[in-house]
C-alpha positions in Angstrom: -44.5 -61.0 82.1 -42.5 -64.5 82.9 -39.0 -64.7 81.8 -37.4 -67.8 81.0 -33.9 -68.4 80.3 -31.9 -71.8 79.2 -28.8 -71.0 80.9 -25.2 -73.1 80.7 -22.0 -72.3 83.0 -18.6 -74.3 84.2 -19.0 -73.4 87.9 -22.2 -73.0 90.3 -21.9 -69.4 91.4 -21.8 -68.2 88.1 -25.5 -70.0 87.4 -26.7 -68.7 91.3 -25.8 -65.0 89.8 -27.6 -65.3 86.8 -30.2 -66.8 88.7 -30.3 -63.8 91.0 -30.4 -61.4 88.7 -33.4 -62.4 86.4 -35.1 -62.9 89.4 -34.8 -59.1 89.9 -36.3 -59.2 86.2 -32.8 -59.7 84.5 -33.1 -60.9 80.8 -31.0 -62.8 78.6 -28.0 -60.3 78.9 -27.6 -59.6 82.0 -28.0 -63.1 83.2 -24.6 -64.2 81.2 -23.1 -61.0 82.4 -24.0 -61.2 85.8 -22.7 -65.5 85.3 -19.2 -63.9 84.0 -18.7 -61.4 86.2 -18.8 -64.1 88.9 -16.8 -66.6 87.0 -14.1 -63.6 87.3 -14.0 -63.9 91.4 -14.4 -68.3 91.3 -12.2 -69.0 88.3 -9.3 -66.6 88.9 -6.7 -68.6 87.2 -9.2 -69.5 83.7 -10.9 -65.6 83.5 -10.4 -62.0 85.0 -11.4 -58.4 84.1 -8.2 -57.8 83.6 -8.8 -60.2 80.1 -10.4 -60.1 77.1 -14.0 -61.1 75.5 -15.7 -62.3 72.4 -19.4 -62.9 72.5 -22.2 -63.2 70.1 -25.7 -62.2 70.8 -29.1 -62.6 69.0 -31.9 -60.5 69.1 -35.5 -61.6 68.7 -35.5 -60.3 65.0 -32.9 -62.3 64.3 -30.0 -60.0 64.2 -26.9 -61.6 65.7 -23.8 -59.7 66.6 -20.6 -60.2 67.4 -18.7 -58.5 70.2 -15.0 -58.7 70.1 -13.6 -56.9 73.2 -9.9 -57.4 72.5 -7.3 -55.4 73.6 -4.3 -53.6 71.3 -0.6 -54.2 72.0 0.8 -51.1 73.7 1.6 -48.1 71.2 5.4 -48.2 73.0 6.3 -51.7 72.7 9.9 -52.2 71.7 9.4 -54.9 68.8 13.0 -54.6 67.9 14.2 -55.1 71.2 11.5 -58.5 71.5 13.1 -59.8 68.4 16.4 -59.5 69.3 15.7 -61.5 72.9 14.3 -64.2 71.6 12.1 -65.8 68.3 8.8 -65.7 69.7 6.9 -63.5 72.3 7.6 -64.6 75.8 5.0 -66.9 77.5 4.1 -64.7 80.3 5.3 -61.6 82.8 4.3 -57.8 82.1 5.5 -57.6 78.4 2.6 -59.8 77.3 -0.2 -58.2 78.8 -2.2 -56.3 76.1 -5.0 -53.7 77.6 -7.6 -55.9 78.9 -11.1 -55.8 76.8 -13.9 -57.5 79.1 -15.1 -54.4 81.1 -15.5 -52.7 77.6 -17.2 -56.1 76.7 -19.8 -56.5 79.7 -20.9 -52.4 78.9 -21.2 -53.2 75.2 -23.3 -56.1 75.8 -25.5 -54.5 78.4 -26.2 -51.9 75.5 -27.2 -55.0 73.4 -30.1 -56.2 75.1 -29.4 -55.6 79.2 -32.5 -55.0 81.5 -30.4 -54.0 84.7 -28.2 -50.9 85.5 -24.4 -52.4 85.4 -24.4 -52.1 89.7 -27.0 -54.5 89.9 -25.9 -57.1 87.5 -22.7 -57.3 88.8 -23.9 -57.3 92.6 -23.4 -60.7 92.9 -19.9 -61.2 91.8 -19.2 -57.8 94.6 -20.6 -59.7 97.3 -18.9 -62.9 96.0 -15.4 -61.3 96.3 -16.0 -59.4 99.5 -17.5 -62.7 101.5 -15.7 -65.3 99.8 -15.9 -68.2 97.2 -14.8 -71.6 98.4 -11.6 -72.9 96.0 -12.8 -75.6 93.3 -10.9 -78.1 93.0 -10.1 -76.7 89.7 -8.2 -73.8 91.0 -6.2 -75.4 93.8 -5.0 -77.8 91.0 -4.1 -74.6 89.2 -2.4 -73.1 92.0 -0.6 -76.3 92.1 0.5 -76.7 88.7 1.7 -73.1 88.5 3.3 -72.6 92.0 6.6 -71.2 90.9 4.4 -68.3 88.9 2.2 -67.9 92.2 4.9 -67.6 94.5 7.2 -65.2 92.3 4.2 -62.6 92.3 3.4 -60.6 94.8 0.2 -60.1 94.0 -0.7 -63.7 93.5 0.9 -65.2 96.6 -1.1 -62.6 98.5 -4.4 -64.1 96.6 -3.9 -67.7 97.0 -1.2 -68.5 99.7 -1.9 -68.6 103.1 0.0 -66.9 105.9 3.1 -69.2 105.7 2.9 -69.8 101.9 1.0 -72.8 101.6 -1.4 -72.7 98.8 -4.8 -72.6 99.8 -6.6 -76.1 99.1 -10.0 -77.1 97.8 -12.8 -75.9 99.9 -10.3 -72.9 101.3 -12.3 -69.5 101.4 -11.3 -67.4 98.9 -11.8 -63.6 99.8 -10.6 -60.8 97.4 -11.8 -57.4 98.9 -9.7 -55.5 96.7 -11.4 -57.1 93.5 -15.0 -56.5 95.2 -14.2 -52.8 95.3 -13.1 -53.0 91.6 -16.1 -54.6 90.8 -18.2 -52.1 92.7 -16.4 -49.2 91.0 -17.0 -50.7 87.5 -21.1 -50.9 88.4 -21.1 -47.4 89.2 -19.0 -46.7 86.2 -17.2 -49.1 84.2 -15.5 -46.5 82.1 -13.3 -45.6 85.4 -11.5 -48.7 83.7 -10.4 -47.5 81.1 -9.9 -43.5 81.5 -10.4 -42.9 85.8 -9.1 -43.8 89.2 -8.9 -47.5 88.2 -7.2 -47.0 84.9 -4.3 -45.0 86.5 -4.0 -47.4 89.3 -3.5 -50.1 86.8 -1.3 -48.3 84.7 1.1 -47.1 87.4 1.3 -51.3 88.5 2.3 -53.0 84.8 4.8 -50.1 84.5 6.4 -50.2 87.7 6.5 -54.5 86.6 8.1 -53.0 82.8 5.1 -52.9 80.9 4.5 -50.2 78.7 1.4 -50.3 78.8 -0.4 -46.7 79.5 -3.3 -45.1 80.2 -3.3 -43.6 76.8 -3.5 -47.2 75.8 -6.6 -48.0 78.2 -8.1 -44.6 76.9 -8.0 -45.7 73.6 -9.4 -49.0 73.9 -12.9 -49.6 72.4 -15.3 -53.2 71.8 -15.8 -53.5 68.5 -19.2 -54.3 67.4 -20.0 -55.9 64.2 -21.3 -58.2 61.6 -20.6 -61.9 62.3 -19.4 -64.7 59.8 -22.2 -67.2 58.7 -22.2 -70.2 57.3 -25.8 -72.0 55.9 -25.4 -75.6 56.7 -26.9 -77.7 53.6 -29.9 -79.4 54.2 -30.9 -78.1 57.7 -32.1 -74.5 56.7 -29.9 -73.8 59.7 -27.2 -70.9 60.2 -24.2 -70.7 62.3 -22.7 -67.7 63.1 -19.2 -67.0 64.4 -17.0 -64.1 65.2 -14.4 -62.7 62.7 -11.1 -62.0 63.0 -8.6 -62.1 65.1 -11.3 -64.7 66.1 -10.2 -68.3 65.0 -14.3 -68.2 64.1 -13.9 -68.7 60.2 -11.3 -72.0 61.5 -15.0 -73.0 63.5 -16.5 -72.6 60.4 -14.0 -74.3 58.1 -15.0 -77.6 60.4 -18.8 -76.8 60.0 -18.7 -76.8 56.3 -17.5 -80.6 56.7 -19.8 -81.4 59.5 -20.8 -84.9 57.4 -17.7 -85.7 56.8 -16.5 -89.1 58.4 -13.8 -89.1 61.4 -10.6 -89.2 58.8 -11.8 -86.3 56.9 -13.2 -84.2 59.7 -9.1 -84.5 61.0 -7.5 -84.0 57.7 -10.3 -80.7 57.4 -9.0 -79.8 61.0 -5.4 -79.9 60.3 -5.4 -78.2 57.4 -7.4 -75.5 59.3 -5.1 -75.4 62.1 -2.1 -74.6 59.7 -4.1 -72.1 57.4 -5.0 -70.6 60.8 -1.5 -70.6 62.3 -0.5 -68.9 58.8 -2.9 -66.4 58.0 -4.9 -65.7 61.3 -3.9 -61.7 62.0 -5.8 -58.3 62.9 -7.9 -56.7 60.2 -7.2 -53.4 61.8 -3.7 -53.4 61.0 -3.7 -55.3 57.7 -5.8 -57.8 55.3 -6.1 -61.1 56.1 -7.2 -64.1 53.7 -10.3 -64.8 54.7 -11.1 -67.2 51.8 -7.9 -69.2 53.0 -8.7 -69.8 56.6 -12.2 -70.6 55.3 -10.4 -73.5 53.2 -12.0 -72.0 50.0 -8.6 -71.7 48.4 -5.2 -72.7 48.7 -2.4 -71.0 50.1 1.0 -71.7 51.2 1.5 -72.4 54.7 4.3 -71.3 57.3 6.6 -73.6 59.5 4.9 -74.1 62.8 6.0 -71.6 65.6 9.4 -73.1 67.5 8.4 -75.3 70.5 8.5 -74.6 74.3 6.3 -74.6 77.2 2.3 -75.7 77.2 0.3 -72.0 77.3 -2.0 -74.2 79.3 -4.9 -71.7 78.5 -7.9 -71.2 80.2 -10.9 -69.9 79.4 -14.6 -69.5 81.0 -18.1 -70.2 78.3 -21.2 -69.0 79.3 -24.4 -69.7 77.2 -27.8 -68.3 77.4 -31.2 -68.7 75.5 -34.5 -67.2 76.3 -37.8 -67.9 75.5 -38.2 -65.2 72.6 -35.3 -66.6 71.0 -32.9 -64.2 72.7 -29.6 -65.5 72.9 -25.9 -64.8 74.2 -22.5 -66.5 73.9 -20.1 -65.4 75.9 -16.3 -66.1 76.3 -13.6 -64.7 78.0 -10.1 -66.1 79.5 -6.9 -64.9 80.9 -5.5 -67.2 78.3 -2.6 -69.0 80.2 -3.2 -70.2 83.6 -3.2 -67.0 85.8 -2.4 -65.2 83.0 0.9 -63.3 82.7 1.4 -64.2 86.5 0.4 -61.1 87.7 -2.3 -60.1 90.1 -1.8 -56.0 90.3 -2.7 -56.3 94.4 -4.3 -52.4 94.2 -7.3 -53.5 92.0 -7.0 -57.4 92.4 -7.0 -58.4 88.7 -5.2 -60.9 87.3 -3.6 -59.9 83.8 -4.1 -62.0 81.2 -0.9 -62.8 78.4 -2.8 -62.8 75.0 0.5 -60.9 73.9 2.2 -64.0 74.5 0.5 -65.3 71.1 1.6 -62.5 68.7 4.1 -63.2 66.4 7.8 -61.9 65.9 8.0 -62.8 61.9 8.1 -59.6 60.6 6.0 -61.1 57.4 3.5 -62.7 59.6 -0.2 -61.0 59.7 -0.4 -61.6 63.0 2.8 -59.8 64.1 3.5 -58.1 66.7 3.1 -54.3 66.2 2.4 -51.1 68.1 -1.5 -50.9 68.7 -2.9 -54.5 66.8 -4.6 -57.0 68.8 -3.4 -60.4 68.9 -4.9 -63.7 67.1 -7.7 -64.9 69.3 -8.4 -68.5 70.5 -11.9 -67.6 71.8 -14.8 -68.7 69.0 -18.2 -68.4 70.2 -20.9 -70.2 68.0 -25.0 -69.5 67.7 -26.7 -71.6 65.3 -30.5 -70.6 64.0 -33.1 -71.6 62.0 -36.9 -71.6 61.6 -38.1 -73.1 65.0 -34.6 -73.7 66.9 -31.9 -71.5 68.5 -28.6 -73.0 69.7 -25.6 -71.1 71.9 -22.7 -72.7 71.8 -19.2 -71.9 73.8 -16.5 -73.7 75.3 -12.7 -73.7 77.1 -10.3 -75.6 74.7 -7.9 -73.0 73.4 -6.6 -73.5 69.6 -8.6 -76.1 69.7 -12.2 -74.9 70.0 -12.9 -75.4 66.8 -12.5 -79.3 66.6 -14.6 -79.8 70.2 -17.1 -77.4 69.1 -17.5 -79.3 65.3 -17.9 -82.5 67.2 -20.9 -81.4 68.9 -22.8 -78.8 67.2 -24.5 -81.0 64.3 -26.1 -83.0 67.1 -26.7 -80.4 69.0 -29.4 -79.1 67.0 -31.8 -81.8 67.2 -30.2 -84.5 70.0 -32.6 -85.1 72.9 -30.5 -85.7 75.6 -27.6 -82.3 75.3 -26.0 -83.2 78.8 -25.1 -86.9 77.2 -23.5 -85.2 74.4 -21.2 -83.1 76.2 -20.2 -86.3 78.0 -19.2 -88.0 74.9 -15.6 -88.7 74.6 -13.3 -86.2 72.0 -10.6 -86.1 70.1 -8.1 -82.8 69.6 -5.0 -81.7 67.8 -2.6 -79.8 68.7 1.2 -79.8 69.8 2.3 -77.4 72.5 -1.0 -76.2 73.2 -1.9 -79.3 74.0 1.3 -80.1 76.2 2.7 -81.9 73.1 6.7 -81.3 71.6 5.3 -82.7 68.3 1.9 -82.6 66.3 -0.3 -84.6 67.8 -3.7 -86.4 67.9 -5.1 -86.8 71.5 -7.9 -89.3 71.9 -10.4 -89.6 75.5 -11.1 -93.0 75.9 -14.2 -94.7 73.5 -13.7 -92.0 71.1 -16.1 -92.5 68.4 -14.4 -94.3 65.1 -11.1 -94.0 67.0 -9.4 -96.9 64.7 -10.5 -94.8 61.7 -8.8 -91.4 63.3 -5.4 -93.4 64.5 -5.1 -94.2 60.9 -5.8 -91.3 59.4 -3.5 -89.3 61.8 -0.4 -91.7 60.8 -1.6 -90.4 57.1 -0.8 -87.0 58.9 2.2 -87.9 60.5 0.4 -86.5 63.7 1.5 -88.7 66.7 -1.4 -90.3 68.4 -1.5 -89.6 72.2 -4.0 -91.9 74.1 -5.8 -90.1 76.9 -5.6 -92.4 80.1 -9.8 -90.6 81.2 -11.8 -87.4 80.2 -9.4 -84.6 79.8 -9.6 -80.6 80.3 -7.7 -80.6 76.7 -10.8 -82.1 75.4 -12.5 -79.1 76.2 -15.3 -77.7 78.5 -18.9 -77.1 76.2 -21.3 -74.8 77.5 -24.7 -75.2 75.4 -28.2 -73.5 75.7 -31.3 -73.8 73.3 -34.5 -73.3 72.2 -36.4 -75.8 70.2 -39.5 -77.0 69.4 -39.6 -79.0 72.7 -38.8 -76.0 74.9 -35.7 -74.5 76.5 -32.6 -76.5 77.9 -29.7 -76.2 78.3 -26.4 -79.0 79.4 -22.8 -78.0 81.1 -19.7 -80.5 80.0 -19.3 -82.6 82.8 -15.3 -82.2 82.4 -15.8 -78.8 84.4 -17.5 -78.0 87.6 -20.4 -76.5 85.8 -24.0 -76.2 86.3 -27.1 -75.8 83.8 -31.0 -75.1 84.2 -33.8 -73.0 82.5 -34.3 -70.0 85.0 -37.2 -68.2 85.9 -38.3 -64.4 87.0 -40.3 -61.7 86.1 
């Protein structure tokens, strides 16, 4: 039987894996894992198995569910001594990493719907980090931009600085034999991650850095597999679904609800949803959160914003795949800042993300920091269905997913031409996230109806930033569908990525 597969990723090895695999008679699954494990080798600094994962994924019965592979706080951490250092967590180094949820992810998705054994899915991203990846242009701006973090890790400078310290430049081959082996080991048996060789051997690197991190805490780690959070948009007879907390999903779906709104509301829906977010966002396991509240379906007081300092500069890899019997598979998963915490443990070659970084030291707060939660999530994966369409949705934007992903998933639905909707321009809020000191509206230039946003942000006292060309703020949209006139599937043209229907059997 032919397989065919609308398929969306930000960089071009990621789409020749997928490609590889369902020629081997790979489905919908293990195209977008074998797409992420290679984004993990290309795109060291946005994604990593040493991150996390949230992904949705729709079966041909119509079942959708959401994956959220994100890892706990260590059961040790010294909160007290935290608060005392400082008011919020620190940006990055070892006492931000949290235990990394994307290997957990990839096996819990391959028991969603995956054709392949694990080894063979991620075969490509092995011989990838063995034989070497040319640098994007992407990542030797990153190395760049963060050479101070580079250069002060071992691990890093190793990775991405040549011989005499000179970062390596686009087009540079990038070889990481210790993260093929990794790769390899986590084919064979990916729960070696989390209680074998490779669990110790991480274990024994963030605590000789002063994490406290164990491999108790990897032991314990599990992806949680459940119900996602829908929303029936009125008149379409079309549903979205996002993932729920510490997903900032229900902040997605706040936007969606006001989909028809014009420019000035949809900001005034999205700043309100960004404070209700900031406020309430938190880890069910560990305590209730107001869902009704972050959902904008009642009020509630919000807290001051969090004190300023330093862009995260987050980054985060979407990969979006559709198939033919309505099969279907968001997937996100990030490192969070740039190179994560700045750490590249050299024994296994993964790069450590710093989702700790967001947790919060207000002892009130529901997303505090606290022996064994997992931190609030930036990463909000979106599938929209309905009786003759299915749409995957997914994109890099940090906090502000939800605003790029509102401005393009109405049109998404029915819009003919998906690759000139990714290249419209976009507008985002944000403040440090967004390399902002102060609340702030960002415009790209020929925003649509940017007269009517300018005025509505001064009614927001949100300082309007004017974006010089198409930015990485603006976000990087992934999208793959199924309609009545076939399978396609568009990559935002503000990445390097690539987008095709693929074919096996």
């Amino acid at each position: 039987m032919s397989i065919e597969i609308a398929f969306a990723a930000p960089h071009p090895s990621a789409l020749d894996a997928a490609a590889d695999v369902v020629a081997a008679g790979g489905g919908v699954v293990d195209a977008a894992l074998a797409a992420a494990a290679a984004l993990t080798v290309a795109y060291p600094h946005q994604c990593s198995a040493g991150g996390d994962l949230i992904a949705l994924v729709r079966t041909p019965d119509d079942r959708i569910r959401a994956v959220l592979s994100v890892g706990a706080a260590a059961a040790d951490v010294d909160v007290a001594a935290l608060r005392a250092a400082a008011d919020r967590m620190p940006p990055g180094g070892p006492l931000t990493v949290t235990v990394p949820g994307v290997v957990a992810g990839w096996a819990a998705l391959a028991d969603l719907g995956g054709r392949l054994p694990l080894a063979r899915v991620l075969a490509p991203a092995v011989e990838l980090a063995a034989g070497g990846v040319p640098v994007s242009p992407g990542l030797a701006a990153a190395i760049l931009r963060r050479l101070d973090v580079v250069r002060a890790d071992p691990g890093l400078a190793a990775l991405l600085l040549d011989g005499d310290g000179t970062p390596l430049p686009a087009g540079a081959v990038l070889r990481q034999p210790a993260l093929a082996r990794t790769l390899g080991t986590i084919g064979a048996d990916w729960r070696d991650y989390y209680q074998g060789e490779l669990a110790e051997a991480l274990a024994a690197g963030l605590a000789a850095l002063g994490s406290p991190l164990t491999t108790a805490d990897l032991a314990g780690h599990a992806a949680e597999i459940t119900d996602p959070l829908r929303y029936a948009a009125a008149g379409f007879e079309v549903t979205w679904s996002v993932a729920p907390p510490p997903s900032q999903g229900a902040t997605l779906l706040a936007m969606l609800a006001n989909a028809n709104a014009n420019a000035a509301a949809a900001l005034a829906t999205a700043r309100t949803a960004e404070q209700r977010r900031d406020t309430l966002l938190g880890d069910p396991r560990t305590g209730p959160i107001d869902l009704d509240g972050l959902l904008l379906r009642t009020g509630v007081a919000t807290r001051p914003t969090l004190p300023a300092g330093p862009k995260p500069a987050g980054d985060t890899v979407a990969v979006t795949a559709v198939g033919r019997d309505g099969t279907a598979v968001t997937l996100i998963q990030s490192v969070f800042q740039t190179f994560g915490a700045g750490i590249c443990e050299p024994g296994t070659g993964l790069v450590l993300h710093n989702r700790g970084s967001v947790f919060s030291l207000d002892p009130a707060h529901p997303g505090r920091l606290r022996p064994g939660a997992r931190p609030p999530h930036t990463l909000c994966p979106a599938i929209a269905t309905g009786p003759d369409r299915v749409v995957a949705l997914g994109c890099q934007g940090g906090r502000a997913q939800p605003w790029i992903l509102a401005q393009v998933a109405a049109d998404a639905l029915t819009i003919a031409d998906p690759a000139g909707l990714l290249a419209r321009s976009r507008w985002v809020i944000g403040a440090r996230d967004v390399g902002q000191d102060r609340p702030s509206l960002l415009l790209e230039p020929d925003t649509p109806a940017a007269d009517a946003l300018r005025a509505a942000a001064t009614d927001l006292n949100l300082r309007v930033v004017q974006l010089p060309q198409r930015h990485d703020d603006a976000g990087h949209v992934q999208l793959a569908r199924l309609t009545p006139a076939g399978l396609d599937a568009a990559s935002d043209p503000r990445a390097d990525g690539a987008a095709r229907v693929l074919r096996g059997h």
